[in-house]
N, CA, C and O atoms as a printed pandas DataFrame, in Angstrom:
     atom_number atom_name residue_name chain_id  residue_number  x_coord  y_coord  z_coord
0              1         N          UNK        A               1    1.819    5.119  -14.068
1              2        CA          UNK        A               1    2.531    6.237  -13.482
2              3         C          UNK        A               1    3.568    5.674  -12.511
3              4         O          UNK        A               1    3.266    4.755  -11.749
4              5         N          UNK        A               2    4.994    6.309  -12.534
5              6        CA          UNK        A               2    6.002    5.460  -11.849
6              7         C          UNK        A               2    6.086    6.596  -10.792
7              8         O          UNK        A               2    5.462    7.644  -10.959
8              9         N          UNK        A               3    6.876    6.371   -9.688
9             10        CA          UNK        A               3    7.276    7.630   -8.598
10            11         C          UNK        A               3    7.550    8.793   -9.080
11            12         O          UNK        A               3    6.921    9.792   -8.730
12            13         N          UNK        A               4    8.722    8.831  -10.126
13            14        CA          UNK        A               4    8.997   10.126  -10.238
14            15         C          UNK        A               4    7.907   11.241  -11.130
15            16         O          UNK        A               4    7.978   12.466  -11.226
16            17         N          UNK        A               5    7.015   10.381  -11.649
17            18        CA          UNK        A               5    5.700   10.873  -12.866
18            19         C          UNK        A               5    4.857   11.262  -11.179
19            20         O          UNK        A               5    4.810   12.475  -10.972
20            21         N          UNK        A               6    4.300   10.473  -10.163
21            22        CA          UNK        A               6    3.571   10.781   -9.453
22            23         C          UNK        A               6    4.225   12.046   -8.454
23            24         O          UNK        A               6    3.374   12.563   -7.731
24            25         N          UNK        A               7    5.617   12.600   -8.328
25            26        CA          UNK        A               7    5.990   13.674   -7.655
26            27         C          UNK        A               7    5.403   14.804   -8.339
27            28         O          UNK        A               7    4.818   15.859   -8.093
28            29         N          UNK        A               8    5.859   14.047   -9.396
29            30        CA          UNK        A               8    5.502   15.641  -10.718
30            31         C          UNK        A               8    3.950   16.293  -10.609
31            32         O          UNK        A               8    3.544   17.452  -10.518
32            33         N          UNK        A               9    3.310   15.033  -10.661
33            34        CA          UNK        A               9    1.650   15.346  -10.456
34            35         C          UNK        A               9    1.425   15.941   -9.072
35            36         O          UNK        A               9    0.575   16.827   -8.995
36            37         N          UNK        A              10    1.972   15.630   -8.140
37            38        CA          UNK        A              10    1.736   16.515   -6.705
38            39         C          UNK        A              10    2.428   17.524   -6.626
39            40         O          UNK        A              10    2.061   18.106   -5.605
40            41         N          UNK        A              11    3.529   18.293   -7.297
41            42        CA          UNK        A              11    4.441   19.188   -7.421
42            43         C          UNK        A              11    3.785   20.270   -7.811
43            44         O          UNK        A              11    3.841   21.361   -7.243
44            45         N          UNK        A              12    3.015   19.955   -8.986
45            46        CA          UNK        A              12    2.165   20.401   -9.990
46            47         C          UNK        A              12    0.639   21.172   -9.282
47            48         O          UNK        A              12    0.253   22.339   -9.216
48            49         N          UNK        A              13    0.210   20.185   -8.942
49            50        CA          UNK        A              13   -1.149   20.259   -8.417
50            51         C          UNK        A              13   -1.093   20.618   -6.982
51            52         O          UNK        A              13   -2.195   20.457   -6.458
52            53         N          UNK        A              14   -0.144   21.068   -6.133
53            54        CA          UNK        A              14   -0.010   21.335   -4.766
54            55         C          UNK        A              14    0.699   22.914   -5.099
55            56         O          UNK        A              14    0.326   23.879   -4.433
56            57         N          UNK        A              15    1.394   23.018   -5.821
57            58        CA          UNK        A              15    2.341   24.608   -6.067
58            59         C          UNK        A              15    3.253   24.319   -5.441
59            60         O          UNK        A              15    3.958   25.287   -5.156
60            61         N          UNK        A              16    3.820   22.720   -4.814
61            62        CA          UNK        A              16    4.796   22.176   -4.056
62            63         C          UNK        A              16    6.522   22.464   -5.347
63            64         O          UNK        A              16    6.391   22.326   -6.563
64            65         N          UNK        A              17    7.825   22.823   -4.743
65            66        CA          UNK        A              17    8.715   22.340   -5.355
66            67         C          UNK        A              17    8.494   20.323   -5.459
67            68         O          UNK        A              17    7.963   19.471   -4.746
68            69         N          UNK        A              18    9.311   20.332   -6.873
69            70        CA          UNK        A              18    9.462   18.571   -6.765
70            71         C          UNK        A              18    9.877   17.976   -5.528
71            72         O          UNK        A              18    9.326   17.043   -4.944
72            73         N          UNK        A              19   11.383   18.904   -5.027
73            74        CA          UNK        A              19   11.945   18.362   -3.942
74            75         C          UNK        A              19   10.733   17.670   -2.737
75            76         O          UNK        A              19   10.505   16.503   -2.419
76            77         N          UNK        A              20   10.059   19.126   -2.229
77            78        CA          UNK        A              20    9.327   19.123   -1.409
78            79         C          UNK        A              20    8.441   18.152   -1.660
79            80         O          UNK        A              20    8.361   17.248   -0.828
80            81         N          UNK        A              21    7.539   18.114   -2.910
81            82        CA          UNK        A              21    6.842   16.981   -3.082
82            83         C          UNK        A              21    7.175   15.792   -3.213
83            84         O          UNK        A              21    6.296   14.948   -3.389
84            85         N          UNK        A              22    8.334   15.484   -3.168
85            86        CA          UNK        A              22    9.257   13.865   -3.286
86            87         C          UNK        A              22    9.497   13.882   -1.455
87            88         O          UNK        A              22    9.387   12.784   -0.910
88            89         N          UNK        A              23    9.789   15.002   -0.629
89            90        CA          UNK        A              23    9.457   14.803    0.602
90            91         C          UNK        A              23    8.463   14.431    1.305
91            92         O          UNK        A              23    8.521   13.705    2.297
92            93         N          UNK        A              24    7.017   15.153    0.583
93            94        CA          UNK        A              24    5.861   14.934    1.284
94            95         C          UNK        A              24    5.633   13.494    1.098
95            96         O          UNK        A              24    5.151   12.859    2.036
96            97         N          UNK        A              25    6.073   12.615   -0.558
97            98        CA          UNK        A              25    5.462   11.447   -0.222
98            99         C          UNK        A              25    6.229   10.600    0.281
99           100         O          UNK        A              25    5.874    9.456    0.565
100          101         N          UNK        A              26    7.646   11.168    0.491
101          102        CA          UNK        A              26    8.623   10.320    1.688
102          103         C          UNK        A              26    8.038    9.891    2.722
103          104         O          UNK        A              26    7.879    8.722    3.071
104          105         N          UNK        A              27    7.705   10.852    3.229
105          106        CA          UNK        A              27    6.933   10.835    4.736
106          107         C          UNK        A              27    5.690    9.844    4.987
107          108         O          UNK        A              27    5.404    8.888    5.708
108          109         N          UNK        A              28    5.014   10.774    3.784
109          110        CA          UNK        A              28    3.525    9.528    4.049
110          111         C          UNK        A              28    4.339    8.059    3.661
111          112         O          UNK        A              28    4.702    7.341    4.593
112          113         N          UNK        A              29    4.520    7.783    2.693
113          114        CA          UNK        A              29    4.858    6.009    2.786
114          115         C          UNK        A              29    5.291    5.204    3.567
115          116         O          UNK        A              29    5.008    4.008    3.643
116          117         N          UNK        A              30    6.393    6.140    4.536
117          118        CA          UNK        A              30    7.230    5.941    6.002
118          119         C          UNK        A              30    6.032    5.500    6.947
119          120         O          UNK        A              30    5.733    4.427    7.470
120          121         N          UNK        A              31    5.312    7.131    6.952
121          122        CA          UNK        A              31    3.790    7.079    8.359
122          123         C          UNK        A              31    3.155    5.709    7.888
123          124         O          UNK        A              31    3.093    4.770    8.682
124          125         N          UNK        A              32    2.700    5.601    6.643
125          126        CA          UNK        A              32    1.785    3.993    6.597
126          127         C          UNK        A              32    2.298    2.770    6.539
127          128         O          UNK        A              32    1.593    1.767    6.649
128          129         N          UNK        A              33    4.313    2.718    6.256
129          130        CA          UNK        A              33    4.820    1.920    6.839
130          131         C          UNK        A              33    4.763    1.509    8.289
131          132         O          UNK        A              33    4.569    0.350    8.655
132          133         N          UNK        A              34    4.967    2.657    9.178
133          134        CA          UNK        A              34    5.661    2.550   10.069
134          135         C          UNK        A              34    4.189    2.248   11.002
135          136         O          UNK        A              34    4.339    1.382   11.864
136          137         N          UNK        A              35    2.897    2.825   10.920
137          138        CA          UNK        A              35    1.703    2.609   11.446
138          139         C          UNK        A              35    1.115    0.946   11.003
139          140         O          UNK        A              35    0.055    0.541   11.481
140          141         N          UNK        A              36    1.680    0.356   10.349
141          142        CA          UNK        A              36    1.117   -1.108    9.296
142          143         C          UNK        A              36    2.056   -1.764   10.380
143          144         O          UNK        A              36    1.545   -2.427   11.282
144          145         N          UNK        A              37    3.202   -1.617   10.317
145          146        CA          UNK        A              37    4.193   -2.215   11.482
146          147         C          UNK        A              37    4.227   -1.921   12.409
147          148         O          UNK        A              37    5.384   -2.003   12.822
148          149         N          UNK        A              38    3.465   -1.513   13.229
149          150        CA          UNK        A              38    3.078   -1.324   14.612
150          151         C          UNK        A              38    1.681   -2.010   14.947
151          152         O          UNK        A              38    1.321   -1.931   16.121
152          153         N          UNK        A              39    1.005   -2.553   14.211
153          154        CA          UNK        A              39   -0.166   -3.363   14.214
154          155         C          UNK        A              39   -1.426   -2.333   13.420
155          156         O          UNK        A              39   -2.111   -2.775   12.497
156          157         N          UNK        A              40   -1.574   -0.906   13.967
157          158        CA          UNK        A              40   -2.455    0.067   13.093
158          159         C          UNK        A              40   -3.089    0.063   11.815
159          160         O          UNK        A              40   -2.565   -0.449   10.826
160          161         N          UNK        A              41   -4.045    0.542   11.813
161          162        CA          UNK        A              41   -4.797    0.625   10.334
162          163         C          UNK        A              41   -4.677    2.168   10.504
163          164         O          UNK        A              41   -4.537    2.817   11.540
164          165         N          UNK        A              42   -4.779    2.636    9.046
165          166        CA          UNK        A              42   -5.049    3.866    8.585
166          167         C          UNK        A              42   -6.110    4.440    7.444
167          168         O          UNK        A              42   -5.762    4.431    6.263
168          169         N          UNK        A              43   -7.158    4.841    7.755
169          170        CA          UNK        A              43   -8.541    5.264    7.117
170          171         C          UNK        A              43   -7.961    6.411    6.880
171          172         O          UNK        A              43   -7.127    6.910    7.635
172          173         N          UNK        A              44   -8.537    7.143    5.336
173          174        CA          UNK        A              44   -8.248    8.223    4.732
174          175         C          UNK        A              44   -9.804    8.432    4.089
175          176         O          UNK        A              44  -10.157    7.877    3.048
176          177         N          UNK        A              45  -10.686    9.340    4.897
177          178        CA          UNK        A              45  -11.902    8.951    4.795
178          179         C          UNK        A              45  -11.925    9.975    2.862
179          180         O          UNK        A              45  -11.358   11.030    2.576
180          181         N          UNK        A              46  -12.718    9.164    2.055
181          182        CA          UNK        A              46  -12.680    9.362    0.569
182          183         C          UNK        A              46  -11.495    8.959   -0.060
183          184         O          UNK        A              46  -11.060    9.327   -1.152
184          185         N          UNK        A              47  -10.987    8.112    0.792
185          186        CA          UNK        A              47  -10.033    7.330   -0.153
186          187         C          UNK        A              47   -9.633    6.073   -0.423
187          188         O          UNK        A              47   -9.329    5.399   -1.407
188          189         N          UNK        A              48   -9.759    5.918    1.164
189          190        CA          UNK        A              48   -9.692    4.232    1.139
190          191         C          UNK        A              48   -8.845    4.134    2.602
191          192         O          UNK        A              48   -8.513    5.051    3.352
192          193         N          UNK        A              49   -8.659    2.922    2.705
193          194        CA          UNK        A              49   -7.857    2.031    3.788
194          195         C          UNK        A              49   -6.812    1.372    3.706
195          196         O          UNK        A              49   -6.587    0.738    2.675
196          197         N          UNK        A              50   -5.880    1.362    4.822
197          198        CA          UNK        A              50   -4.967    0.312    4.667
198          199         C          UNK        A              50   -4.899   -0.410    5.701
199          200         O          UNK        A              50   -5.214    0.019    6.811
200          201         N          UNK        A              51   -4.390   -1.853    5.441
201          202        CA          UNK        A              51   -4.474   -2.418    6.953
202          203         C          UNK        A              51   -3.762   -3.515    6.763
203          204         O          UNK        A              51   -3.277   -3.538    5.632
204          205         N          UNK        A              52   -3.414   -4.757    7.643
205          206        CA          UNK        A              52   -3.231   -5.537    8.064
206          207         C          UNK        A              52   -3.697   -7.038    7.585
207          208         O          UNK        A              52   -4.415   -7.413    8.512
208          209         N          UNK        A              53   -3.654   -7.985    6.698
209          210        CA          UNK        A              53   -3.933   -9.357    6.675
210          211         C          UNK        A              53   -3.234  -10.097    7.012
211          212         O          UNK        A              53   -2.164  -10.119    6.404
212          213         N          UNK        A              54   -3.410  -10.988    8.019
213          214        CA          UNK        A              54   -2.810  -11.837    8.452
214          215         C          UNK        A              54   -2.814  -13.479    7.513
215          216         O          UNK        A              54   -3.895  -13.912    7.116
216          217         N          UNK        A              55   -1.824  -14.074    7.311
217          218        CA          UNK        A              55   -1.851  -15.324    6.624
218          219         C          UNK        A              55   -1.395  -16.510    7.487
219          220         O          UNK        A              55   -0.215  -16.570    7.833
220          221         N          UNK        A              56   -2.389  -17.576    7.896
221          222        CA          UNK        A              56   -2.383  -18.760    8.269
222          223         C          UNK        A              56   -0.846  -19.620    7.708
223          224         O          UNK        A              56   -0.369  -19.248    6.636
224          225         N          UNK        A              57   -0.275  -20.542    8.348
225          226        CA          UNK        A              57    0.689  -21.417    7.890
226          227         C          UNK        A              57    0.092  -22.301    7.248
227          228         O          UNK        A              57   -1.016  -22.664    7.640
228          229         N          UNK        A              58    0.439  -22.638    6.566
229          230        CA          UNK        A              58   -0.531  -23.962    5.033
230          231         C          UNK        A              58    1.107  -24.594    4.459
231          232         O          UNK        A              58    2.252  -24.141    4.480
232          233         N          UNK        A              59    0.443  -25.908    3.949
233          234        CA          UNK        A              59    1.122  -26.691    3.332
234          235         C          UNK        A              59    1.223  -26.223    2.034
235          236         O          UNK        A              59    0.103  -25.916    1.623
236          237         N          UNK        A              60    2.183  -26.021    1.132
237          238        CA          UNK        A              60    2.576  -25.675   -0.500
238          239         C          UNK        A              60    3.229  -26.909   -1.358
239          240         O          UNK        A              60    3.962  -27.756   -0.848
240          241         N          UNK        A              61    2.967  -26.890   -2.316
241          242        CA          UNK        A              61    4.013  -27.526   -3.271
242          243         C          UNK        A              61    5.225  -27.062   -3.870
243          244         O          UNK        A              61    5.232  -25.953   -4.403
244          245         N          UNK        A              62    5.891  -27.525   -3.855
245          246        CA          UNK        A              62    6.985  -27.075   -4.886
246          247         C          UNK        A              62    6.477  -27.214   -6.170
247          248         O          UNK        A              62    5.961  -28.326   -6.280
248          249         N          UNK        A              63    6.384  -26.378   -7.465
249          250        CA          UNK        A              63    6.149  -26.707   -8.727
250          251         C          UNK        A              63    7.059  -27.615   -9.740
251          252         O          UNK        A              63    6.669  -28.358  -10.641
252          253         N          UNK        A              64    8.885  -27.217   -9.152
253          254        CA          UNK        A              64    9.433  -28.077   -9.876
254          255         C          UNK        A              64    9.384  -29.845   -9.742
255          256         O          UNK        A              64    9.421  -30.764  -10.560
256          257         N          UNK        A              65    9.280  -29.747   -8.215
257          258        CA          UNK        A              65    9.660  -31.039   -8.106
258          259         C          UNK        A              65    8.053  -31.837   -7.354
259          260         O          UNK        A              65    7.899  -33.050   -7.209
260          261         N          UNK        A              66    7.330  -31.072   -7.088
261          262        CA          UNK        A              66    6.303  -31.784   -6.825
262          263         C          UNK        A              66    6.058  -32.136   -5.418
263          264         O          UNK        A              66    4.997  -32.649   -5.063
264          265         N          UNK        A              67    7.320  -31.786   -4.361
265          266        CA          UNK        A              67    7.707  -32.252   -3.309
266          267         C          UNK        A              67    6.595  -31.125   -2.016
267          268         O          UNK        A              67    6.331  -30.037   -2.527
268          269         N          UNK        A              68    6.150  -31.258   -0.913
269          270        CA          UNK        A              68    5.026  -30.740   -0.599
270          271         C          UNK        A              68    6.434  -29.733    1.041
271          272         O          UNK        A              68    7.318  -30.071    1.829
272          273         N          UNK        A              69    5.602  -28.353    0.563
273          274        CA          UNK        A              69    6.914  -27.375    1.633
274          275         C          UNK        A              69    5.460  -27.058    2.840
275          276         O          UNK        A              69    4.242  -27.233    2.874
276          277         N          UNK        A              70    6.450  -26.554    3.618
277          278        CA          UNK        A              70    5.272  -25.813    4.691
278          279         C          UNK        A              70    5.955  -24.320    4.503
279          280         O          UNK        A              70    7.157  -24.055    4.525
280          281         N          UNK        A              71    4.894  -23.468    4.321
281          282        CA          UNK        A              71    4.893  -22.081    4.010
282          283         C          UNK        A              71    4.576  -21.410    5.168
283          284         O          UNK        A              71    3.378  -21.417    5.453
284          285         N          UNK        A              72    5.352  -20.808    5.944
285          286        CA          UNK        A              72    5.117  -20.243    6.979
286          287         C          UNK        A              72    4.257  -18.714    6.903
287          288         O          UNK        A              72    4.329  -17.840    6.039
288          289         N          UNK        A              73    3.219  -18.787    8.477
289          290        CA          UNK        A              73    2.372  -17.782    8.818
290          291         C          UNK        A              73    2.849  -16.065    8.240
291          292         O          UNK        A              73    4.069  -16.068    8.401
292          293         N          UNK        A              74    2.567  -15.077    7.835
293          294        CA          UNK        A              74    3.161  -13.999    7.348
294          295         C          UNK        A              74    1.622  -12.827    7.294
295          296         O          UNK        A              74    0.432  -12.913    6.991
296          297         N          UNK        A              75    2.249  -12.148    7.621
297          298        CA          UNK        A              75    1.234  -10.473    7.696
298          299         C          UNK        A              75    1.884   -9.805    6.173
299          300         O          UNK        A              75    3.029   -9.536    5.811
300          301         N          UNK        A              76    0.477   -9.693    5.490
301          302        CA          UNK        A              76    0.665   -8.721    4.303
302          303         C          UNK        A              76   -0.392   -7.422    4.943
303          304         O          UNK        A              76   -1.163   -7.337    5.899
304          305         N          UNK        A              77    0.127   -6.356    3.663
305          306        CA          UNK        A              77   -0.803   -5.173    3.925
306          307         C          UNK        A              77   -1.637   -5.241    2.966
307          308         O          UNK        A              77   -1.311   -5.829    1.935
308          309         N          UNK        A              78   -2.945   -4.628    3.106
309          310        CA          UNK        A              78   -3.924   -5.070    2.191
310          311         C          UNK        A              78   -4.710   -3.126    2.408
311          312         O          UNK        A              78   -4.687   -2.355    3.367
312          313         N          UNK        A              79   -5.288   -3.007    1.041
313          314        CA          UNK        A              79   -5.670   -1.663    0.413
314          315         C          UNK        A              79   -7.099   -1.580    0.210
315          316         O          UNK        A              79   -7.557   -2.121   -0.797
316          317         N          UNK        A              80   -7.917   -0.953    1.055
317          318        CA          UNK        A              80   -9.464   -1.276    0.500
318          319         C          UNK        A              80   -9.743    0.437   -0.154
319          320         O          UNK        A              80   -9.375    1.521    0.300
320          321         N          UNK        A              81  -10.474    0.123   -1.279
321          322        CA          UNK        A              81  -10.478    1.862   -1.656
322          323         C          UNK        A              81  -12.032    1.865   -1.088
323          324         O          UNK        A              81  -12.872    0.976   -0.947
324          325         N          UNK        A              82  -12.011    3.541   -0.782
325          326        CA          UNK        A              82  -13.102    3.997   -0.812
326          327         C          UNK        A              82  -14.206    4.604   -1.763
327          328         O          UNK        A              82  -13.942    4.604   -2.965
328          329         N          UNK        A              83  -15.165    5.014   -1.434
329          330        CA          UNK        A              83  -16.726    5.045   -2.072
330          331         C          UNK        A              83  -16.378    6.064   -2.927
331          332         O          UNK        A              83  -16.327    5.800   -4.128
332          333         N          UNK        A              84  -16.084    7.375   -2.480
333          334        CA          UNK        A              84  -15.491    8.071   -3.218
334          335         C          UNK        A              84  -14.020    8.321   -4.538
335          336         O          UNK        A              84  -13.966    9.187   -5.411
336          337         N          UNK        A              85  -13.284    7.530   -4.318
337          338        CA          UNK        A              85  -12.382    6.963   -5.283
338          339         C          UNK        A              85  -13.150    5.403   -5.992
339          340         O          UNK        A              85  -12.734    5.246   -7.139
340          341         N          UNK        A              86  -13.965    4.475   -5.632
341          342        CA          UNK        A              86  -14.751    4.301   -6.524
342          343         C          UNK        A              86  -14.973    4.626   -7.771
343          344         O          UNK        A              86  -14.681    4.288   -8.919
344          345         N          UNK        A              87  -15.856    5.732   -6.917
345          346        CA          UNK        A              87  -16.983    6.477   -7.957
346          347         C          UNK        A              87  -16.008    7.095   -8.957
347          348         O          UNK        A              87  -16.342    7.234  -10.134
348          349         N          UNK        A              88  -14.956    7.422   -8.561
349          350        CA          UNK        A              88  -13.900    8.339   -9.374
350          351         C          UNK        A              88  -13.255    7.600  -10.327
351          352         O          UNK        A              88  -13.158    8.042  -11.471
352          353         N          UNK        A              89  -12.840    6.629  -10.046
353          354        CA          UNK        A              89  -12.592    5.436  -11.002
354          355         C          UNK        A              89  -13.366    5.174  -12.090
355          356         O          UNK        A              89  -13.029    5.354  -13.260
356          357         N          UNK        A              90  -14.483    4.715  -11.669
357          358        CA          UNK        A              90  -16.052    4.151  -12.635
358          359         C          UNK        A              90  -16.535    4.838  -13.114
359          360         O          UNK        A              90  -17.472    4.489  -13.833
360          361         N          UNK        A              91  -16.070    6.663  -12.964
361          362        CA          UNK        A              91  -16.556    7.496  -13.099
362          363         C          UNK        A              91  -17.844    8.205  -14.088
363          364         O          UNK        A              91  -18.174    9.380  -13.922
């Protein structure tokens, strides 16, 4: 499912116009941007989590040449689902 397939499904299933529903998930992606970049986690209890991993600086290789890089420290966001989307999954 690409963005514009997932508006449709909340458009649909909310009685939302598309517009509106291409707004609503404007917003949320912004809020869990903008809360991830402020240091915050965000729990969506039956759904899951988002949060914060932090990555250590480590030594890398280059693949072409074999030559050894230093890969600098970097924060990814990381997605834990919940018990309930689980179960919904595995269903």
């Amino acid at each position: 499912m690409n963005k514009s397939e997932l508006i449709a499904a909340m458009a649909e299933k909310s009685g939302l116009t598309q517009a509106d529903a291409s707004k609503a998930l404007g917003a949320f992606c912004d809020s869990v941007s903008d809360a991830l970049a402020g240091g915050g986690d965000i729990q969506i209890t039956g759904f899951g989590g988002f949060s914060i991993s932090e990555r250590a600086a480590r030594t890398g290789r280059n693949p072409q040449t074999g030559a050894e890089i230093q890969i600098a420290a970097s924060k990814a966001p990381k997605f834990k689902a919940g018990k309930s989307l689980k179960d919904a999954v595995n269903g």
